[in-house]
PyMOL CGO cylinders between C-alpha atoms (Angstrom):
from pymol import cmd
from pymol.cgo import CYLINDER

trace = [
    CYLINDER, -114.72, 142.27, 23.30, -116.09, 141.72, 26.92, 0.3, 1, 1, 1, 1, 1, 1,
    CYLINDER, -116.09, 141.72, 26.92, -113.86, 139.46, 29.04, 0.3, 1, 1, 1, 1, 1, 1,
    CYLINDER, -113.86, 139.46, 29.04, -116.41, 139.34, 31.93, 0.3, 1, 1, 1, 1, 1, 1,
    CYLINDER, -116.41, 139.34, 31.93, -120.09, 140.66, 31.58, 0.3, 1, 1, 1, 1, 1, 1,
    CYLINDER, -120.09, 140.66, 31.58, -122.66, 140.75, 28.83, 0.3, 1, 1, 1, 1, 1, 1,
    CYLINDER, -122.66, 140.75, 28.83, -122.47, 137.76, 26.64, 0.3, 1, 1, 1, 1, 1, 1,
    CYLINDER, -122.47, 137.76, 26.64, -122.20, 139.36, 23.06, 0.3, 1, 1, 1, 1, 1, 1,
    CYLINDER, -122.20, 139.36, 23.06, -122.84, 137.43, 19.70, 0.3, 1, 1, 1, 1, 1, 1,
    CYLINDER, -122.84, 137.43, 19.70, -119.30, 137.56, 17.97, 0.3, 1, 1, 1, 1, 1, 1,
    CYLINDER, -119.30, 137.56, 17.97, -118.44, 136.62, 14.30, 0.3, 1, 1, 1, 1, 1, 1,
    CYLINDER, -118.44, 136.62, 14.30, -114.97, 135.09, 13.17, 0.3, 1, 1, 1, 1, 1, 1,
    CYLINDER, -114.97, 135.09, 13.17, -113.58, 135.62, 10.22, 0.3, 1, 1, 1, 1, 1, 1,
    CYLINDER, -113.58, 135.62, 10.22, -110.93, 133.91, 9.00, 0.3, 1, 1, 1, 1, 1, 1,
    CYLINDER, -110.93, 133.91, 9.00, -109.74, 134.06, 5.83, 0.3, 1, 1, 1, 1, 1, 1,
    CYLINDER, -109.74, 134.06, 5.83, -105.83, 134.18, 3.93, 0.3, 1, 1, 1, 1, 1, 1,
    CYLINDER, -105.83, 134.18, 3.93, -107.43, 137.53, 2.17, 0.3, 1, 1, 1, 1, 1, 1,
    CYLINDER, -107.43, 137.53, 2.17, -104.65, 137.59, -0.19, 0.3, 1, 1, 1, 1, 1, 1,
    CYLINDER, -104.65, 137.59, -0.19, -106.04, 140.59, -1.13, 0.3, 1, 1, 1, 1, 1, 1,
    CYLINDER, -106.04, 140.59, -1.13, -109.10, 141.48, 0.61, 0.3, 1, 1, 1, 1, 1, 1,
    CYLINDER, -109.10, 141.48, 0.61, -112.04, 142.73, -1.83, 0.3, 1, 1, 1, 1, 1, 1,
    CYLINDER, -112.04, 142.73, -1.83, -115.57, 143.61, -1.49, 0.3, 1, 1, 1, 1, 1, 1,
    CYLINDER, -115.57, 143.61, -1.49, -116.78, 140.41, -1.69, 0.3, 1, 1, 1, 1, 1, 1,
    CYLINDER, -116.78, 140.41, -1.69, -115.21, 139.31, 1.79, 0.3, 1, 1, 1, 1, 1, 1,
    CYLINDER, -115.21, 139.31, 1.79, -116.57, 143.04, 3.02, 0.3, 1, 1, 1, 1, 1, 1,
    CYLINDER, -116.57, 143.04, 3.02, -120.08, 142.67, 1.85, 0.3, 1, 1, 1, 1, 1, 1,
    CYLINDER, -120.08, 142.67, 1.85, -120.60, 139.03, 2.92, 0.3, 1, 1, 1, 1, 1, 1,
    CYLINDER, -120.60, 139.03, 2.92, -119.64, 139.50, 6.42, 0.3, 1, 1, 1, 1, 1, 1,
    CYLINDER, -119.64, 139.50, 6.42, -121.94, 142.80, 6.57, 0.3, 1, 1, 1, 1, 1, 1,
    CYLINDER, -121.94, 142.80, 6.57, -124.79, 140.89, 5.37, 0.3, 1, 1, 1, 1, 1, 1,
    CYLINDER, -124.79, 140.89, 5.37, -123.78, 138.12, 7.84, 0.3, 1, 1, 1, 1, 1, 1,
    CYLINDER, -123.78, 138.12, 7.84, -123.41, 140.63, 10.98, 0.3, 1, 1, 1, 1, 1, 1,
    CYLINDER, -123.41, 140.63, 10.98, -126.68, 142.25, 9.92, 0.3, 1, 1, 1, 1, 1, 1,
    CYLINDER, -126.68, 142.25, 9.92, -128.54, 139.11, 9.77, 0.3, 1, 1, 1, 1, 1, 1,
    CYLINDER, -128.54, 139.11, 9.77, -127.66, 136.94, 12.43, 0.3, 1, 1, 1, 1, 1, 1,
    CYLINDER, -127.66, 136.94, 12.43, -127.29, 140.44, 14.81, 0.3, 1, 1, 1, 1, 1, 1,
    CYLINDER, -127.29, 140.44, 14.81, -123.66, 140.26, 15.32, 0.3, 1, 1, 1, 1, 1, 1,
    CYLINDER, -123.66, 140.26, 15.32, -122.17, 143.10, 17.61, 0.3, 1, 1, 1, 1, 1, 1,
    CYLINDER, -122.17, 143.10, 17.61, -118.88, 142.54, 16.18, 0.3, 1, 1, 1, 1, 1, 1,
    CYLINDER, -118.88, 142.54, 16.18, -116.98, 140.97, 13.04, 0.3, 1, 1, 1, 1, 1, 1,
    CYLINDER, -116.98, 140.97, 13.04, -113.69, 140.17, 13.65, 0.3, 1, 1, 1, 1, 1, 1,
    CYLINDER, -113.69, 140.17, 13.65, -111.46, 139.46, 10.59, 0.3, 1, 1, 1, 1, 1, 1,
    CYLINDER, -111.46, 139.46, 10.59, -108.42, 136.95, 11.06, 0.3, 1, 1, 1, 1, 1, 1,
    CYLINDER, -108.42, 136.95, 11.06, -106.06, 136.53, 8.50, 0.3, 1, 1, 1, 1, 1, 1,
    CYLINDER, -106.06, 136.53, 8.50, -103.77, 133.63, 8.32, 0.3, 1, 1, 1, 1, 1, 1,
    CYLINDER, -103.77, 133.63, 8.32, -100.25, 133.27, 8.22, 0.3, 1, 1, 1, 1, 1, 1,
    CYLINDER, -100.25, 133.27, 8.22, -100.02, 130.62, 5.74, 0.3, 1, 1, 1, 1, 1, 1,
    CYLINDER, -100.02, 130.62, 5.74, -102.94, 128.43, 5.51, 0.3, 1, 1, 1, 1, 1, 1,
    CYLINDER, -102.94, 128.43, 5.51, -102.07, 124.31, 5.57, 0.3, 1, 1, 1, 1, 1, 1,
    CYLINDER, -102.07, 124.31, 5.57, -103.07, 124.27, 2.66, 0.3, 1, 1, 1, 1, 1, 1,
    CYLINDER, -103.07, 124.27, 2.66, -101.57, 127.04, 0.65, 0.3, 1, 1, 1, 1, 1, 1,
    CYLINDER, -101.57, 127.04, 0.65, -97.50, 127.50, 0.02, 0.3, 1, 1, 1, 1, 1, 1,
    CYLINDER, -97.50, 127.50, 0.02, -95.43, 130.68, 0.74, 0.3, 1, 1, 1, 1, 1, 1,
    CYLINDER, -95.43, 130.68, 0.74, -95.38, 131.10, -2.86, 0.3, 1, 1, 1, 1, 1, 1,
    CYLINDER, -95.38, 131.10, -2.86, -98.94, 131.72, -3.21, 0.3, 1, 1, 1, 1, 1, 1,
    CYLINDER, -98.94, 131.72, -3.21, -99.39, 133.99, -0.47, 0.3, 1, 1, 1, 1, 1, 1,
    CYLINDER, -99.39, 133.99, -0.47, -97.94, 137.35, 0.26, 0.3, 1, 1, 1, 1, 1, 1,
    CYLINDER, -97.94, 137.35, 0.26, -95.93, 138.26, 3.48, 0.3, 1, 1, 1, 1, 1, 1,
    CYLINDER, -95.93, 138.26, 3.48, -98.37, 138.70, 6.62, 0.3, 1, 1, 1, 1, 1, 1,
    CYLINDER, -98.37, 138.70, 6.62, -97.92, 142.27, 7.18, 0.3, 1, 1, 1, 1, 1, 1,
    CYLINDER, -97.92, 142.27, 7.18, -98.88, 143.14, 4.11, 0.3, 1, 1, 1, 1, 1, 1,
    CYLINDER, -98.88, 143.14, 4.11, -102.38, 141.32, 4.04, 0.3, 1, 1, 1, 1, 1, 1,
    CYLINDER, -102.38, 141.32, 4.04, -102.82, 142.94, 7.79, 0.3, 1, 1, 1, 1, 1, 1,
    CYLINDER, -102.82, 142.94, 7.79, -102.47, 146.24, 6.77, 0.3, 1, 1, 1, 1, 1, 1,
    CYLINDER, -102.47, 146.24, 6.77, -105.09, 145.67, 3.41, 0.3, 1, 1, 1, 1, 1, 1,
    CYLINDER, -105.09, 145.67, 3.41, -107.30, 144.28, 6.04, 0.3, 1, 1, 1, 1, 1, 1,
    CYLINDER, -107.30, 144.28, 6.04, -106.97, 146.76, 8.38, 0.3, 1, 1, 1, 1, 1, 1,
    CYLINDER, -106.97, 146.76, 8.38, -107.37, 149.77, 6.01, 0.3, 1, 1, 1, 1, 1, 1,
    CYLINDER, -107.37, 149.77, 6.01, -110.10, 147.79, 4.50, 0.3, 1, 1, 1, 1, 1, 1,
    CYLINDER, -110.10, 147.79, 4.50, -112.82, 147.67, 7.66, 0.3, 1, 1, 1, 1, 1, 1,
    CYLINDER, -112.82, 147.67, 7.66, -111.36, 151.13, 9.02, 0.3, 1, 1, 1, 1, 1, 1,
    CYLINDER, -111.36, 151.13, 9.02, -114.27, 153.05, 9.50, 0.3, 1, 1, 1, 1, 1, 1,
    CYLINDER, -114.27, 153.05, 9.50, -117.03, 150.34, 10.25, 0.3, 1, 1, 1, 1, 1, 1,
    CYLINDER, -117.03, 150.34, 10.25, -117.34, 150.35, 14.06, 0.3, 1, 1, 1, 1, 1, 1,
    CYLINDER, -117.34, 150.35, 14.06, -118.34, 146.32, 13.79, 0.3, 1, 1, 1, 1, 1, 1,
    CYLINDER, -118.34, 146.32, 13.79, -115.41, 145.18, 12.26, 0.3, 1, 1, 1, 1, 1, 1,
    CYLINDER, -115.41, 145.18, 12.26, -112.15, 144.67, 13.41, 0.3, 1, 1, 1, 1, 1, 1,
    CYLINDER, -112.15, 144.67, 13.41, -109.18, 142.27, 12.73, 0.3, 1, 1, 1, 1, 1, 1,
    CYLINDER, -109.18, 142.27, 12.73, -106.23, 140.36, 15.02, 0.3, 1, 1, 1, 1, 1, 1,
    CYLINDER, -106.23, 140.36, 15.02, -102.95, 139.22, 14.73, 0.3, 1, 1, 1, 1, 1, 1,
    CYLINDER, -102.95, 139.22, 14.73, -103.40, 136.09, 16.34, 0.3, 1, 1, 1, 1, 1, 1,
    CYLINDER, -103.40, 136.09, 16.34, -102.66, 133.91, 13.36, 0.3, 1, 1, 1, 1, 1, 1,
    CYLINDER, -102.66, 133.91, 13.36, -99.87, 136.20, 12.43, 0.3, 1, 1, 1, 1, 1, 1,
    CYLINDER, -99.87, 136.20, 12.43, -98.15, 135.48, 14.97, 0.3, 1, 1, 1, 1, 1, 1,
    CYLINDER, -98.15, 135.48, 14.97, -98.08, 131.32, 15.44, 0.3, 1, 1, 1, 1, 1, 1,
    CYLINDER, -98.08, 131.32, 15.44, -94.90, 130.60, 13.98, 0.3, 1, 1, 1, 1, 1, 1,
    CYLINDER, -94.90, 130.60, 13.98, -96.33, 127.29, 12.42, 0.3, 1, 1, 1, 1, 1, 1,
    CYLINDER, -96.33, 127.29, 12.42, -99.23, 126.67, 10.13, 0.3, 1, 1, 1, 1, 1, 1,
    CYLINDER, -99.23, 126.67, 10.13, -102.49, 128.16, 11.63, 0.3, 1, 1, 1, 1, 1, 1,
    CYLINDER, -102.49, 128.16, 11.63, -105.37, 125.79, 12.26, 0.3, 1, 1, 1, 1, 1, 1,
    CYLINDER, -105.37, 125.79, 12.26, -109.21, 127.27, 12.85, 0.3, 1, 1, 1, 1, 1, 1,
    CYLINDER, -109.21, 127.27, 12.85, -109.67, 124.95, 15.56, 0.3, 1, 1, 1, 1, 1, 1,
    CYLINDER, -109.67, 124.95, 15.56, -106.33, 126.55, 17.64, 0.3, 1, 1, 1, 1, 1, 1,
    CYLINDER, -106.33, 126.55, 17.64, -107.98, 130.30, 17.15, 0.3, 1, 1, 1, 1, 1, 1,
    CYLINDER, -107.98, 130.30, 17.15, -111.28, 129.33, 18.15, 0.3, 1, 1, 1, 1, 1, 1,
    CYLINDER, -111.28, 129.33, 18.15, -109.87, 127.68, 21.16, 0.3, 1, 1, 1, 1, 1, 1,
    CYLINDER, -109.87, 127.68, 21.16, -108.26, 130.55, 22.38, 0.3, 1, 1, 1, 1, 1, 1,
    CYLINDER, -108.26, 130.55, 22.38, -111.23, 132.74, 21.88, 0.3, 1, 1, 1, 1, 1, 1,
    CYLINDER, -111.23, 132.74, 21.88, -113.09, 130.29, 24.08, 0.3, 1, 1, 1, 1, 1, 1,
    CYLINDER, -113.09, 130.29, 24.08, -110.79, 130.33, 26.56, 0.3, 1, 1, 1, 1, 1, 1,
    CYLINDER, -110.79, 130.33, 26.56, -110.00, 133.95, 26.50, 0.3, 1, 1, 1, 1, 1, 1,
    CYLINDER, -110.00, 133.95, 26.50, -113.29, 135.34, 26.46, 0.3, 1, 1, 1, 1, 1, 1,
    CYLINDER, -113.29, 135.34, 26.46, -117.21, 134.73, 27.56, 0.3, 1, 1, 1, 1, 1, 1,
    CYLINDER, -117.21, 134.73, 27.56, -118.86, 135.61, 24.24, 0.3, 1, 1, 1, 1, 1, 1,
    CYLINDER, -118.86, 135.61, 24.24, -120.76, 133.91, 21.96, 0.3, 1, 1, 1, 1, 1, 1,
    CYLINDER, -120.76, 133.91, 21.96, -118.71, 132.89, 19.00, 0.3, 1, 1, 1, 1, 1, 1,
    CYLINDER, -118.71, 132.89, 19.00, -120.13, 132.30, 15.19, 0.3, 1, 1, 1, 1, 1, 1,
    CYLINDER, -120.13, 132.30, 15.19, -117.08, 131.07, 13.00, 0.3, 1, 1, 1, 1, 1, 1,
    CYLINDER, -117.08, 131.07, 13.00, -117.58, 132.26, 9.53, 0.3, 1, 1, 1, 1, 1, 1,
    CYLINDER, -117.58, 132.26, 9.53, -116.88, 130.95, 6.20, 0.3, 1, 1, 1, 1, 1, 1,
    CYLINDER, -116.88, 130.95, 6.20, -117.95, 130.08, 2.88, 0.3, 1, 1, 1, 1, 1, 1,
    CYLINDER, -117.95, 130.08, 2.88, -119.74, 127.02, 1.29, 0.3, 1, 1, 1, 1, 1, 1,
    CYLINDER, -119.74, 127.02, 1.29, -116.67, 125.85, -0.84, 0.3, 1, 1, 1, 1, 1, 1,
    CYLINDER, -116.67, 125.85, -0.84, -114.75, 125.96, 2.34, 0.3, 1, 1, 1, 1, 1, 1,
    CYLINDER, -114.75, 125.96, 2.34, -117.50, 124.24, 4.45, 0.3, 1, 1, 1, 1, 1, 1,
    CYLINDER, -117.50, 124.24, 4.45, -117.17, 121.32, 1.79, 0.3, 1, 1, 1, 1, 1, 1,
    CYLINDER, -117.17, 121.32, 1.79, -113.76, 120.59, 2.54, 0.3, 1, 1, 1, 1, 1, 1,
    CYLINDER, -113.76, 120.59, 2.54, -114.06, 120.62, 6.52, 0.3, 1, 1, 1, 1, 1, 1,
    CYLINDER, -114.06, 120.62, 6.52, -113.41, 116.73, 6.67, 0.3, 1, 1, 1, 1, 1, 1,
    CYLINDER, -113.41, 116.73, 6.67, -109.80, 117.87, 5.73, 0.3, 1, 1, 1, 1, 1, 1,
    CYLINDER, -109.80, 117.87, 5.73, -109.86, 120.58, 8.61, 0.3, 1, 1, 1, 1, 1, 1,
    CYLINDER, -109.86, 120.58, 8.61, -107.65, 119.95, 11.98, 0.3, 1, 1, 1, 1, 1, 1,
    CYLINDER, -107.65, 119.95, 11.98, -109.56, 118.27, 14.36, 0.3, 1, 1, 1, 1, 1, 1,
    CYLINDER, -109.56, 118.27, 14.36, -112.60, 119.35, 12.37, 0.3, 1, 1, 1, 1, 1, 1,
    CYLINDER, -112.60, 119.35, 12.37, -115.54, 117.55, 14.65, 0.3, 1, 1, 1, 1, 1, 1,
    CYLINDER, -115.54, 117.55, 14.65, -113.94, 119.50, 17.69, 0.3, 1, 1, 1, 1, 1, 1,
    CYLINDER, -113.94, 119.50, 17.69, -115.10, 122.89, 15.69, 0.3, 1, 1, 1, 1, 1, 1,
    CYLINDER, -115.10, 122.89, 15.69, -118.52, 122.34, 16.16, 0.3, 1, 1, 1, 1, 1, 1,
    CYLINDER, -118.52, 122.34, 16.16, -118.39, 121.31, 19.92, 0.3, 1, 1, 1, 1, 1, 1,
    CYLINDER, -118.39, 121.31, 19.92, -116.47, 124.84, 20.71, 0.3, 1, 1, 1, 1, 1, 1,
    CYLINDER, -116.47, 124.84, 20.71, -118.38, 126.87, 18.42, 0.3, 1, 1, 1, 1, 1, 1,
    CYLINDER, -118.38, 126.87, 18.42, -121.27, 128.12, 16.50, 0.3, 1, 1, 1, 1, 1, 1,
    CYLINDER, -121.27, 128.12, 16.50, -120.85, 127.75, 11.95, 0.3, 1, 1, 1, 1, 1, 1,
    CYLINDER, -120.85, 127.75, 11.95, -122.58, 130.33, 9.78, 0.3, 1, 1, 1, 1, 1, 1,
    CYLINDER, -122.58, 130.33, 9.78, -122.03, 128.95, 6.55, 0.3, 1, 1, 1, 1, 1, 1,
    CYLINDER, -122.03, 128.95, 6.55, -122.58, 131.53, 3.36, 0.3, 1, 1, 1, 1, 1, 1,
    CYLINDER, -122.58, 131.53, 3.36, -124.40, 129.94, 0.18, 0.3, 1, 1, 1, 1, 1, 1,
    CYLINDER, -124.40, 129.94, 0.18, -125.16, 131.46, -3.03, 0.3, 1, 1, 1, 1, 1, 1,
    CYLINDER, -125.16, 131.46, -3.03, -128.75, 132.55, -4.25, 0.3, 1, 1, 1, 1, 1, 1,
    CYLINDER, -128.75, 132.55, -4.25, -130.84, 129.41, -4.63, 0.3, 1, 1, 1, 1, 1, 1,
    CYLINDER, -130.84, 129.41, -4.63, -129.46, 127.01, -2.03, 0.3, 1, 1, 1, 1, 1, 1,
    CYLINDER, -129.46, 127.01, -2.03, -132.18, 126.30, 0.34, 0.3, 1, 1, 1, 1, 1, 1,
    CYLINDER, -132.18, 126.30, 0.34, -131.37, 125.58, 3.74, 0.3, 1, 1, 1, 1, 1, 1,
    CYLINDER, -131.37, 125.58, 3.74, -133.43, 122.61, 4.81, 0.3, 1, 1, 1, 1, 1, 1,
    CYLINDER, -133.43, 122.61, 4.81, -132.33, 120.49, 1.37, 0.3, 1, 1, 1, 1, 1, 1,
    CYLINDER, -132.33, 120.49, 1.37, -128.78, 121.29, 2.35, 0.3, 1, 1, 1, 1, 1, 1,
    CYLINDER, -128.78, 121.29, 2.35, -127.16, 117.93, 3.20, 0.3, 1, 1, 1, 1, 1, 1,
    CYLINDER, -127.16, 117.93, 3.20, -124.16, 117.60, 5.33, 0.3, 1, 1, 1, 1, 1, 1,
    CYLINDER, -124.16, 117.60, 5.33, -120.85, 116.17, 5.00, 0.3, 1, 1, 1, 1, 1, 1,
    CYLINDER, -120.85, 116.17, 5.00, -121.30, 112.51, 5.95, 0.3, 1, 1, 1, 1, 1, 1,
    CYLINDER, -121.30, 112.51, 5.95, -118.44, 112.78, 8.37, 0.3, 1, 1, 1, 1, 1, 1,
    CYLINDER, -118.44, 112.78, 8.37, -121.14, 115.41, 10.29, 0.3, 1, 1, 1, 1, 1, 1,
    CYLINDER, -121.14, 115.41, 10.29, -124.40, 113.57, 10.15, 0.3, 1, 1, 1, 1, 1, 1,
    CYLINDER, -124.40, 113.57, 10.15, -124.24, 111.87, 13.12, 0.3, 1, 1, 1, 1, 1, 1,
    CYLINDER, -124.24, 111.87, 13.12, -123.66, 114.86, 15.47, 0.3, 1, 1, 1, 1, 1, 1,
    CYLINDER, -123.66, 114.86, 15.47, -126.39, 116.68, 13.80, 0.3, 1, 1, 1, 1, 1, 1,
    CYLINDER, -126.39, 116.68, 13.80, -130.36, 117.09, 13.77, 0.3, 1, 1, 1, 1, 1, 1,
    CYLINDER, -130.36, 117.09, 13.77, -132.49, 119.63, 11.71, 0.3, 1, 1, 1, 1, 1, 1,
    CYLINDER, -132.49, 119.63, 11.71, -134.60, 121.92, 13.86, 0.3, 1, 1, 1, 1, 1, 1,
    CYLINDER, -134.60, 121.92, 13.86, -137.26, 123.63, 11.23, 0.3, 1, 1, 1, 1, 1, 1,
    CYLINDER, -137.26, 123.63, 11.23, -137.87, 126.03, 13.73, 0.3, 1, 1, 1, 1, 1, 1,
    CYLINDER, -137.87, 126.03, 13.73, -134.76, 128.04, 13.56, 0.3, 1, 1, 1, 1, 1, 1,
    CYLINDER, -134.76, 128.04, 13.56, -133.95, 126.75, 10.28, 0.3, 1, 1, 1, 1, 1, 1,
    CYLINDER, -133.95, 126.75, 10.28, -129.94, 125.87, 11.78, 0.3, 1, 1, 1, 1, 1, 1,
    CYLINDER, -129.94, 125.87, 11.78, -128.61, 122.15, 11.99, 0.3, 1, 1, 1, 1, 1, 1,
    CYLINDER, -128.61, 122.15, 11.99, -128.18, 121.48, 15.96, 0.3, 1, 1, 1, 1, 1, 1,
    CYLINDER, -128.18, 121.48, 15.96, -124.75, 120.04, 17.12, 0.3, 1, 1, 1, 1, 1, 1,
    CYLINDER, -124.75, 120.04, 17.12, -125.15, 117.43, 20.13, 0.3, 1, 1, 1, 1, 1, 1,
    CYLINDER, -125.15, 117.43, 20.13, -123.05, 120.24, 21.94, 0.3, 1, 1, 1, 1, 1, 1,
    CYLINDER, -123.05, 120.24, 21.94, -125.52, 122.72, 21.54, 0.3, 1, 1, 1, 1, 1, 1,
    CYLINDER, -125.52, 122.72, 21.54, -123.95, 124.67, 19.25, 0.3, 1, 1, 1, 1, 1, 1,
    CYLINDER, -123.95, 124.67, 19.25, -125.73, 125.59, 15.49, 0.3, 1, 1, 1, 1, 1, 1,
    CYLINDER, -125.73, 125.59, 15.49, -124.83, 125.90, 11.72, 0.3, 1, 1, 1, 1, 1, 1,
    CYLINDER, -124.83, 125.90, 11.72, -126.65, 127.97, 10.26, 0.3, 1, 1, 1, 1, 1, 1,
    CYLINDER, -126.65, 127.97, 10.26, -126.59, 128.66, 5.88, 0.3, 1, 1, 1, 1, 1, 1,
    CYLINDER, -126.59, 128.66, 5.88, -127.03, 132.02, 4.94, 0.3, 1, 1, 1, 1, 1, 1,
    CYLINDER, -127.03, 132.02, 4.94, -127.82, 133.25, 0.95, 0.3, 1, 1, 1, 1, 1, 1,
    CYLINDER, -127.82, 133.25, 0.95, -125.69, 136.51, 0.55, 0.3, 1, 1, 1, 1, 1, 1,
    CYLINDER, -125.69, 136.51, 0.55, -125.70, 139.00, -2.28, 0.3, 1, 1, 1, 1, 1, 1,
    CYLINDER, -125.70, 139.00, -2.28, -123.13, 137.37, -4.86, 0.3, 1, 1, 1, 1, 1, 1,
    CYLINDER, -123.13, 137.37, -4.86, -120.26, 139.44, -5.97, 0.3, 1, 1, 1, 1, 1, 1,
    CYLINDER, -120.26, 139.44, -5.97, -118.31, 137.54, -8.48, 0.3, 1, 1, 1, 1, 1, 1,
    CYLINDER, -118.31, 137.54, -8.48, -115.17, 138.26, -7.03, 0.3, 1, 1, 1, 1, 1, 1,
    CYLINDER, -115.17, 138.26, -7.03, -112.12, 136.51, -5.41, 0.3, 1, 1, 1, 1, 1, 1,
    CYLINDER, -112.12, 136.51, -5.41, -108.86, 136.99, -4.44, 0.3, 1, 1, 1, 1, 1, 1,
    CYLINDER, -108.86, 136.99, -4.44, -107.83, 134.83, -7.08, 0.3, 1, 1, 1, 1, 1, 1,
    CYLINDER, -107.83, 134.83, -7.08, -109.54, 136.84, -9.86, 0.3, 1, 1, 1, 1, 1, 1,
    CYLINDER, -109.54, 136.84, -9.86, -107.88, 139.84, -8.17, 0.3, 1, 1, 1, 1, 1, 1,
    CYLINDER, -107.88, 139.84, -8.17, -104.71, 138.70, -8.29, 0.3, 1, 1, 1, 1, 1, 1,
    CYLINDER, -104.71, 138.70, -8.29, -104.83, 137.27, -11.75, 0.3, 1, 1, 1, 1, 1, 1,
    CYLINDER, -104.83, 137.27, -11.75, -106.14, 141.22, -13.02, 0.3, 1, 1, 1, 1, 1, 1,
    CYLINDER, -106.14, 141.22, -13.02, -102.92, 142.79, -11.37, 0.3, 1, 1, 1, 1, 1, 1,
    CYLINDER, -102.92, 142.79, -11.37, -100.84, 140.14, -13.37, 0.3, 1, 1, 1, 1, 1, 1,
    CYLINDER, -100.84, 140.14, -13.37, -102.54, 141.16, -16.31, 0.3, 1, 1, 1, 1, 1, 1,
    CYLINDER, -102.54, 141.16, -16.31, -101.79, 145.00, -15.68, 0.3, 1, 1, 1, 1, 1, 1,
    CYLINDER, -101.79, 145.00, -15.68, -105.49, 145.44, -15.71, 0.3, 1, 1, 1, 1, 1, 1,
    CYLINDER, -105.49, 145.44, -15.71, -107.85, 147.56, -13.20, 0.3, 1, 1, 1, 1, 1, 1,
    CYLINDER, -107.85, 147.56, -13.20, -108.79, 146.19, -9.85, 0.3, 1, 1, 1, 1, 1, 1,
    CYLINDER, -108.79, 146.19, -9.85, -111.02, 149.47, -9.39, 0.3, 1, 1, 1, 1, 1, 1,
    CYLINDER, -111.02, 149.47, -9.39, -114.31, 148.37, -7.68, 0.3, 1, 1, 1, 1, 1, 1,
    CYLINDER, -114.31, 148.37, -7.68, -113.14, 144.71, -7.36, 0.3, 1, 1, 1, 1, 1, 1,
    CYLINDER, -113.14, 144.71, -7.36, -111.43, 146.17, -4.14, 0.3, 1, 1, 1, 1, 1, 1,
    CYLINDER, -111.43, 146.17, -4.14, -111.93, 149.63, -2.15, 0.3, 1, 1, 1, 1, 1, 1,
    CYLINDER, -111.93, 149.63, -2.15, -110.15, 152.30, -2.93, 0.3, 1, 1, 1, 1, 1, 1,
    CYLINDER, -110.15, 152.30, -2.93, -107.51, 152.10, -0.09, 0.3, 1, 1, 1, 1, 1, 1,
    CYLINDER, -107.51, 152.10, -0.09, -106.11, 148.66, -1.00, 0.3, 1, 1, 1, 1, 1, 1,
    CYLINDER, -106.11, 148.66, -1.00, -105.92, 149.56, -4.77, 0.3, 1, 1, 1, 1, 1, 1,
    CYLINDER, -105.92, 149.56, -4.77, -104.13, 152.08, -3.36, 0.3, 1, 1, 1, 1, 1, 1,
    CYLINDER, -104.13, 152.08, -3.36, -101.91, 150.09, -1.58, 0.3, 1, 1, 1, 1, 1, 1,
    CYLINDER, -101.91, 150.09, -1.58, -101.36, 147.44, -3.75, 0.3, 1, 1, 1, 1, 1, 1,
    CYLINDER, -101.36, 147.44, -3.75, -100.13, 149.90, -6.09, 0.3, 1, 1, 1, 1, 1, 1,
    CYLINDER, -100.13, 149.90, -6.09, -97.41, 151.47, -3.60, 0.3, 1, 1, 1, 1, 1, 1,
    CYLINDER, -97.41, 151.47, -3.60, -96.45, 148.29, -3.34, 0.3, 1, 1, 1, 1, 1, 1,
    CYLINDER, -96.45, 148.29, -3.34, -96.04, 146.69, -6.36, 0.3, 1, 1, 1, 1, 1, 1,
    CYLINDER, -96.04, 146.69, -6.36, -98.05, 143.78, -5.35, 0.3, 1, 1, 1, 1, 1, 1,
    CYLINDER, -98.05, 143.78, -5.35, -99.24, 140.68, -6.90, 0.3, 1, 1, 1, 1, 1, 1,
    CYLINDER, -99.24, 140.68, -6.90, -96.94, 141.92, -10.01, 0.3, 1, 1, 1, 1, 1, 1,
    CYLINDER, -96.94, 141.92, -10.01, -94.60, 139.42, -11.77, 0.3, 1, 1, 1, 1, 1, 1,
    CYLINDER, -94.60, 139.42, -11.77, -91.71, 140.13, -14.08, 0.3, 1, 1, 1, 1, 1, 1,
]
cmd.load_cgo(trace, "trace")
């Protein structure tokens, strides 16, 4: 990223990926693609408010897979940002700091089961004033019979134009249909336990690693 300069259009994507798979990679390379991203940056979270230490495994670990994972695709990259807040990591904190650190555009990324629960998000009406939402739906979910959380409403108005909901800051969420790959870290994990294949659930690197590492194994 620029810190002074040419205002680029950056994506943030944040995410426990606990493991990564190709669902995570081929949604946010449809999303880059279509909303003409000229980066992706991956941020994986320590441990999520809402998830325990149990569920999740150790930081370093989940780095790495992501790192491995977008090595070779010159529009992705990841941070340690998250990683390294000793307490719980909140989006609004990182998106903050990317805000304050830097002059690009940002487009925080996640997916519609996750954009359902924003009411239960940290300071979750500050999110829209600091930054653009690019919301990822399944096949079939139009975008102008989307409702809103009623919490959002309010702050909101439909523009047909650009097909995006307008925040009163300025800032837009947009709803994009990506390809659907029915896959998820959960399933993933749940596979491993079962001694089963991950092969083309994940790429080849982090079945790889996984294996090294004997993760996600019980007993």
């Amino acid at each position: 990223m620029e810190e002074k300069g040419e205002q680029r259009k950056i994506g943030l994507f944040g995410g426990t990926f606990n493991p990564i798979h190709l669902g995570h990679l081929r949604g946010a390379e449809e999303i880059r693609e279509a909303f003409g991203l000229h980066q992706v940056i991956f941020i994986p979270a320590a441990l999520p408010p809402h998830k325990t230490k149990e569920e999740v495994i150790e930081a370093h670990h989940r780095f790495e897979m992501v790192k491995r994972a977008i090595a070779g695709n010159p529009f992705f990259s990841v941070t340690d940002i998250e990683l390294s807040r000793p307490e719980k990591s909140y989006s609004i904190d990182t998106i903050r700091y990317f805000r304050k650190n830097y002059t690009d555009l940002f487009y925080f990324i996640l997916g519609g089961d996750a954009f359902w629960e924003i009411e239960t998000w940290k300071e979750f009406q500050d999110l829209f004033s600091n930054c653009n939402f690019i919301v990822m739906t399944r096949p079939g979910v139009q975008r102008p019979s989307i409702s809103l959380p009623a919490a959002l409403v309010p702050a909101f108005h439909y523009e047909e134009e650009i097909q995006a909901w307008v925040h009163a800051s300025g800032h837009l969420l947009s709803f994009k249909e990506i390809t659907v790959l029915n896959i998820s870290s959960t399933k993933v994990r749940e596979t491993i336990e079962a001694r089963k294949s991950v092969r083309y659930l994940v790429p080849a690197e982090i079945e790889a690693y996984i294996e090294k590492y004997g993760l996600y194994r019980r007993g």
